[in-house]
C-alpha positions in Angstrom: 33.2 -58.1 97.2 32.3 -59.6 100.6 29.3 -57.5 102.0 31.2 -57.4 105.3 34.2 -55.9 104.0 32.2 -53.4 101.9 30.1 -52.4 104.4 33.2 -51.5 106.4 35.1 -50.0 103.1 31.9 -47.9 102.4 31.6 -46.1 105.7 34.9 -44.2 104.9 32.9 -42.3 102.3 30.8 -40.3 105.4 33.7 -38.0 105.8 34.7 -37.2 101.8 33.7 -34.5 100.3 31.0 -35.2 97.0 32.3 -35.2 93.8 29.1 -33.3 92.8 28.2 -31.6 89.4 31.8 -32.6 88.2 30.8 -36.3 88.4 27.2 -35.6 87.1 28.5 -34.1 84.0 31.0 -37.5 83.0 27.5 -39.1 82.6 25.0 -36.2 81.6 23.5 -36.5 77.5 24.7 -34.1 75.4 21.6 -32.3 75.3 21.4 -31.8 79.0 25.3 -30.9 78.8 24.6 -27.8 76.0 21.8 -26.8 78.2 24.1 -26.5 81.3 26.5 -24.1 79.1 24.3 -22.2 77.6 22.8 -21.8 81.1 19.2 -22.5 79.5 18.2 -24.9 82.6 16.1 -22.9 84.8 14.1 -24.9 87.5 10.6 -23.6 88.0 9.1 -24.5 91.0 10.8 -28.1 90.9 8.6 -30.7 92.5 10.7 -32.6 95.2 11.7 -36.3 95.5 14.1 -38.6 96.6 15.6 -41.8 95.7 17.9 -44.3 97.5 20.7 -46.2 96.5 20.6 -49.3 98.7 23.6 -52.0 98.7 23.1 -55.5 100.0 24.2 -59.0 100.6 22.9 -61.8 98.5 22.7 -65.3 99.8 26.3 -65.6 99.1 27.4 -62.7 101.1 28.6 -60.7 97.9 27.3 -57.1 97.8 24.8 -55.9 95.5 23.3 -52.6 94.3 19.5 -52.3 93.9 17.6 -50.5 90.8 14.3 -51.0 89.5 12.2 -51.0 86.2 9.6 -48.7 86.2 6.2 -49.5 84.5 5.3 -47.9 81.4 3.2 -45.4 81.6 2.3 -41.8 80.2 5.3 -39.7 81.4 8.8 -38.9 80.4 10.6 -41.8 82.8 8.4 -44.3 82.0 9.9 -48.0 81.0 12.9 -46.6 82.6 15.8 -48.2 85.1 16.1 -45.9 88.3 16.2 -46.1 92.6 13.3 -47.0 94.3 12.3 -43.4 95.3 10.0 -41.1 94.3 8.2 -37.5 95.1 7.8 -36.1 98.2 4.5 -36.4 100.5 3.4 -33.5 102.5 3.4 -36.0 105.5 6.8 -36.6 104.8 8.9 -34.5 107.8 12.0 -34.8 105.7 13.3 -35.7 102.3 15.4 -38.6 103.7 11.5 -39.5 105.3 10.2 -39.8 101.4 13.5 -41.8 100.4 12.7 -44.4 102.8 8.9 -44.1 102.9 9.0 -45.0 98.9 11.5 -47.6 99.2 9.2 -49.5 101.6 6.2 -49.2 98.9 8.4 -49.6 96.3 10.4 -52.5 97.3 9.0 -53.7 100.7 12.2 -53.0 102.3 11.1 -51.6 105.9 13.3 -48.0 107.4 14.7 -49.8 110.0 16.1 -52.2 108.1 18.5 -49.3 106.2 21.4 -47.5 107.6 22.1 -44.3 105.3 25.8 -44.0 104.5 25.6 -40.3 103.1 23.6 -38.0 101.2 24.7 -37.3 98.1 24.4 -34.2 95.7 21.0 -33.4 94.4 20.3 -33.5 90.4 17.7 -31.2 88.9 15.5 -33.2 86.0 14.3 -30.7 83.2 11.8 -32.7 81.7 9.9 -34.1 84.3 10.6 -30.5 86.7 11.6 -32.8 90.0 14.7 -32.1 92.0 16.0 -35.7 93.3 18.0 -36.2 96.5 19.7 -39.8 96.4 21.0 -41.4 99.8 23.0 -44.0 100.1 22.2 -47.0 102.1 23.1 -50.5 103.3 20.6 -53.6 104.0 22.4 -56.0 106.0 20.2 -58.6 106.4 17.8 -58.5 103.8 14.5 -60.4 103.2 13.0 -61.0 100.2 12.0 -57.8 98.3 8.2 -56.9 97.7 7.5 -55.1 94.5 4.6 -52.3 94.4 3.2 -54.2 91.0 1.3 -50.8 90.0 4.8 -49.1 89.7 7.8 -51.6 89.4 8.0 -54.2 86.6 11.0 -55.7 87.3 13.7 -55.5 90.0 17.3 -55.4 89.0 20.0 -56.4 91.3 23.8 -55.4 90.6 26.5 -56.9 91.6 29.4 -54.5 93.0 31.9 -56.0 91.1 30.0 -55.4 87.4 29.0 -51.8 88.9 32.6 -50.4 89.5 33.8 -52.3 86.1 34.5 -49.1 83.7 34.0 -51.5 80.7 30.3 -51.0 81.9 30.0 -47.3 80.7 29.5 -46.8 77.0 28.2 -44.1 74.5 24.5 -44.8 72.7 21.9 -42.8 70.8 18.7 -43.2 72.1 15.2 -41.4 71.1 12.9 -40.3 73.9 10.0 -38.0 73.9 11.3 -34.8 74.3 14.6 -35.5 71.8 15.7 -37.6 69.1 18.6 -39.8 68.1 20.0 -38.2 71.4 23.9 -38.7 72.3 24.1 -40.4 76.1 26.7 -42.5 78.0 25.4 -44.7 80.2 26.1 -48.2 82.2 25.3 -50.9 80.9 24.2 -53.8 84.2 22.8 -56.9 84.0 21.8 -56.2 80.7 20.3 -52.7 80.8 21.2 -49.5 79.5 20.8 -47.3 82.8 21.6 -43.3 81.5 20.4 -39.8 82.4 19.8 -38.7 86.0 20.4 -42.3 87.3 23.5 -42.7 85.6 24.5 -39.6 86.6 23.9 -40.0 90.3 25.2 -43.5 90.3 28.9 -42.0 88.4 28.6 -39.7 92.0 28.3 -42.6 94.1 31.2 -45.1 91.6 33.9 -42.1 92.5 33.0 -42.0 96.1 33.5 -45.3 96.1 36.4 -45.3 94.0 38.3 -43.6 96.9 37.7 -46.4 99.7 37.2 -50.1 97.5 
């Protein structure tokens, strides 16, 4: 789709409701979804962060949706697609503050350069204890992206059209460190199997959009 016209189509979304926890849950792993029944997710002094889902123009004027490859490291997301985004600062005056703030080390992409659509629904992350608020965003004129080498490995950008394709979404078993041969749904863009809490907050933002493309 034309970046023009999306950017026009997206701004609809401000006034709908979120689909929230319902649209979470189409995309949660079946671990996390027998946790949520049997109520055994308890948050304990969850660590804040945010994230930011940012669409753009390429040099063709079709719109595209940013994610990145993290690094691998020693943690639980490591090696894994997400936003650029990550925890909150104590100089940060806001949440939407640490969205933007890591975006710019993250990506190079400057504040003023974003206009935020909408926030969307926070997602509580068991195994890493963060609570994650995602925006939404648009880039209209972009210049070329800077990756933070310590933290990104690679960026990945999406077009719209392969994003809102349900054919995209599929059913894998994947092993992690804190479960095995684990049951997920997930996208699969531009190659990459994107599940979890990013797959869940990007099914949030596919129905929102859903309702205006």
């Amino acid at each position: 789709m034309n970046f023009d016209d999306f950017a026009l189509r997206s701004s609809k979304i401000k006034n709908l409701p979120l689909p929230g926890s319902a649209s979470h849950y189409k995309m949660a792993p079946s671990i996390r979804l027998k946790e949520l029944e049997t109520g055994n997710i308890q948050k304990q002094n969850a660590r804040k962060a945010a994230v930011l889902a940012l669409f753009y123009p390429d040099p063709r004027s079709v719109t595209n949706l940013l994610l990145i490859l993290r690094k691998t490291y020693k943690g639980v997301h490591s090696n894994q697609i997400g936003f650029p985004g990550g925890k909150s600062e104590k100089e940060d005056p806001d949440i939407l503050h640490t969205a933007l703030r890591e975006t710019y080390e993250e990506v190079g992409v400057p504040p003023e350069r974003i206009s935020i659509i909408k926030s969307l629904s926070e997602i509580y992350i068991p195994p890493s204890n963060f609570e994650v608020k995602p925006f939404m965003g648009l880039m209209e004129n972009p210049s070329p992206f800077v990756m933070q080498e310590s933290e990104v490995e690679a960026l990945i950008e999406v077009p719209l059209v392969d994003f809102m394709d349900d054919g995209k979404v599929f059913t894998q078993k994947l092993s992690t460190s804190y479960a095995k041969n684990m049951e997920v749904p997930a996208f699969k863009l531009n190659g990459y199997t994107v599940w979890g809490a990013t797959a869940m907050m990007l099914n949030e933002i596919k129905e929102l959009l859903k309702q205006v493309l």
